[in-house]
VOKOL-715026 format. One record per residue (C-alpha): residue in three letters; x, y, z. Coordinates in steps of 0.05 Angstrom, whole numbers, plus 32768, in hexadecimal, padded with zeros to 4 digits. Layout:
N
ALAXYZ
...
//
This chain:
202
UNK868187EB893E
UNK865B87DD8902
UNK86A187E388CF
UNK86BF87AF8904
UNK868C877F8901
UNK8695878688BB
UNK86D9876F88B3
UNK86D2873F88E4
UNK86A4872388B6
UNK86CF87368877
UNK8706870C889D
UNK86DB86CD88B5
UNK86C786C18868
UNK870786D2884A
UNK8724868E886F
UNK86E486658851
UNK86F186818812
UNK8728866A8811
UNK871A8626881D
UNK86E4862D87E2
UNK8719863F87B2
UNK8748860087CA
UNK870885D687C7
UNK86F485EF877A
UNK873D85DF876E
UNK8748859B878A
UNK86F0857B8782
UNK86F5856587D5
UNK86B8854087D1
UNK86BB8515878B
UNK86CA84D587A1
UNK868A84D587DB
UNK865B84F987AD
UNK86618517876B
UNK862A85438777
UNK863F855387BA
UNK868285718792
UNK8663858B8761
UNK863085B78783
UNK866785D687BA
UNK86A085DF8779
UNK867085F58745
UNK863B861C8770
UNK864B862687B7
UNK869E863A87AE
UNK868F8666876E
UNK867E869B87A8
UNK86C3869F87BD
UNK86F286C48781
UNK86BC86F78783
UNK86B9870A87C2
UNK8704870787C1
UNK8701873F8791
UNK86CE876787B5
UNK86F7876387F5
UNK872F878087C6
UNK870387B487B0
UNK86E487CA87FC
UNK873387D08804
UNK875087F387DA
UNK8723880787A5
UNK871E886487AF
UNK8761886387CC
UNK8799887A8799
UNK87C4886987CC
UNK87B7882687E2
UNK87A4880F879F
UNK87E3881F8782
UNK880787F287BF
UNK87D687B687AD
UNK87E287BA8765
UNK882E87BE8773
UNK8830878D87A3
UNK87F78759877F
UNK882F87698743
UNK886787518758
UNK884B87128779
UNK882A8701873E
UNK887887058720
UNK888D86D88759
UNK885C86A58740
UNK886686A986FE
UNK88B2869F8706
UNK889E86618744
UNK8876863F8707
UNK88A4864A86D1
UNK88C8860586DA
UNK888885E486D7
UNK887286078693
UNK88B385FF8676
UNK88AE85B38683
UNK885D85AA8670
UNK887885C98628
UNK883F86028639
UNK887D8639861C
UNK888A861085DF
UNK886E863D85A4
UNK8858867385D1
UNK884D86B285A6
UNK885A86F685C6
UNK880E870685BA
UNK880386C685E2
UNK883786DC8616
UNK8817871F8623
UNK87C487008620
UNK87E586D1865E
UNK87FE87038680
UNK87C687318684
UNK878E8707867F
UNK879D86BC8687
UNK87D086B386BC
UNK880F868E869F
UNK87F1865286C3
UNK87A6863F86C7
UNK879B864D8717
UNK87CA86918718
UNK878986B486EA
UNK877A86D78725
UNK87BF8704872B
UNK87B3872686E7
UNK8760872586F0
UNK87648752872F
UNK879E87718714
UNK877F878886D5
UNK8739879086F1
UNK874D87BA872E
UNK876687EF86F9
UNK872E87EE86CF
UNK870287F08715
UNK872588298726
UNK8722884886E7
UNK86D3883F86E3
UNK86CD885D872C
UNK86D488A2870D
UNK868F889886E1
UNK864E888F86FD
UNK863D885D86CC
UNK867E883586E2
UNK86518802870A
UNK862B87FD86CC
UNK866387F5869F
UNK867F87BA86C5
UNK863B879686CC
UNK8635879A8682
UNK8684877E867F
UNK8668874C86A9
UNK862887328681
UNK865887328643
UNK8685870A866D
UNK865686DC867F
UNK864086CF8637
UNK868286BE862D
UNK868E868A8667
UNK864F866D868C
UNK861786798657
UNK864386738613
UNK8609863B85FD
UNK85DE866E85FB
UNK8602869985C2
UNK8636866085A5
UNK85FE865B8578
UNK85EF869A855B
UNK862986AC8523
UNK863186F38536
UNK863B86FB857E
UNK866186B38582
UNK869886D78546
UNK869F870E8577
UNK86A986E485AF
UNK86DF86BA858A
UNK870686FC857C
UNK86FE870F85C6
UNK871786BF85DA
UNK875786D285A5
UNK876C870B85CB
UNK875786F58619
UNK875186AB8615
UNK870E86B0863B
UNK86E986E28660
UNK86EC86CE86A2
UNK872A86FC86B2
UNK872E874E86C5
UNK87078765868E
UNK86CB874D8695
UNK86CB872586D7
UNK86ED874A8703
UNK86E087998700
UNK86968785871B
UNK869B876B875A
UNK86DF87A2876C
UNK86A987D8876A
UNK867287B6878C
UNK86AA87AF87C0
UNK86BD87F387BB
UNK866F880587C3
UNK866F87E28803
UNK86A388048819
UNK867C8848880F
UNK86428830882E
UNK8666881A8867
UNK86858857887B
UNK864688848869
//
């Protein structure tokens, strides 16, 4: 009873996430209230790609088996997007003077267009998740990933100022862009997922 009422509820948010993500996408509210729209795209809707990847990670996170059908499956419609988008970046000029080294830090960390970030994140991040499942400082791990990703992202004013840390951010920005992807963002809230999962069926 209590793992039904569970994804019940897993199911009834998953379809108001949704709407949070078309909402952070497309600023609903700006033209009544620009706080309004700023407070559900910038506060309330940043809940939603994380529990998307926790819901990822309750299902398929300590099983080989369906892990390897998500990434398969996540894989190859990642490719159909890519390929459905490929018109549009050839006419936007976003090809022109790609490198290979830029070709391959899109694919696995950028998305080959700005809202398809999320295909390679979980991608990427559900392997590393999986990968940090086997230690028992894995949770750890990916909560430091996290802090260091959030450094990079949310609170960069906070280090873009100390010479150091911001030169080893700039090489980390060379080869991933920015750290919001399946690195540091992702691997995180898959194993809180995962943990969920555990405590669910204990």
């Amino acid at each position: 009873m209590k793992t039904a009422r569970t994804l019940s509820g897993i199911e009834y948010f998953r379809l108001a996430a949704a709407f949070l993500v078309v909402a952070i996408h497309c600023s609903p509210l700006t033209t009544y209230s620009e706080t309004a729209d700023f407070i559900l795209t910038r506060a309330v809707a940043r809940v939603a790609v994380p529990f998307f990847f926790m819901v990822t990670g309750f299902f398929v996170l300590g099983r080989p088996e369906k892990l390897r059908r998500f990434l398969k499956r996540t894989a190859l419609l990642y490719l159909a997007c890519i390929l459905l988008y490929l018109p549009l970046n050839l006419y936007s000029g976003a090809l022109s003077g790609l490198t290979p080294v830029g070709a391959l830090r899109e694919l696995l960390f950028e998305g080959t267009f700005y809202h398809l970030w999320y295909f390679p994140a979980v991608l990427l991040g559900a392997a590393i998740a999986s990968l940090l499942m086997r230690t028992r400082a894995g949770l750890g791990i990916a909560a430091a990933l996290y802090v260091l990703g959030l450094l990079g992202d949310s609170y960069w004013g906070l280090i873009s100022g100390v010479p150091w840390l911001s030169d080893v951010y700039e090489v980390i920005f060379g080869l991933a862009g920015y750290t919001r992807n399946g690195l540091f963002f992702a691997p995180l809230f898959l194993l809180l997922g995962a943990r969920l999962r555990g405590r669910e069926a204990s």
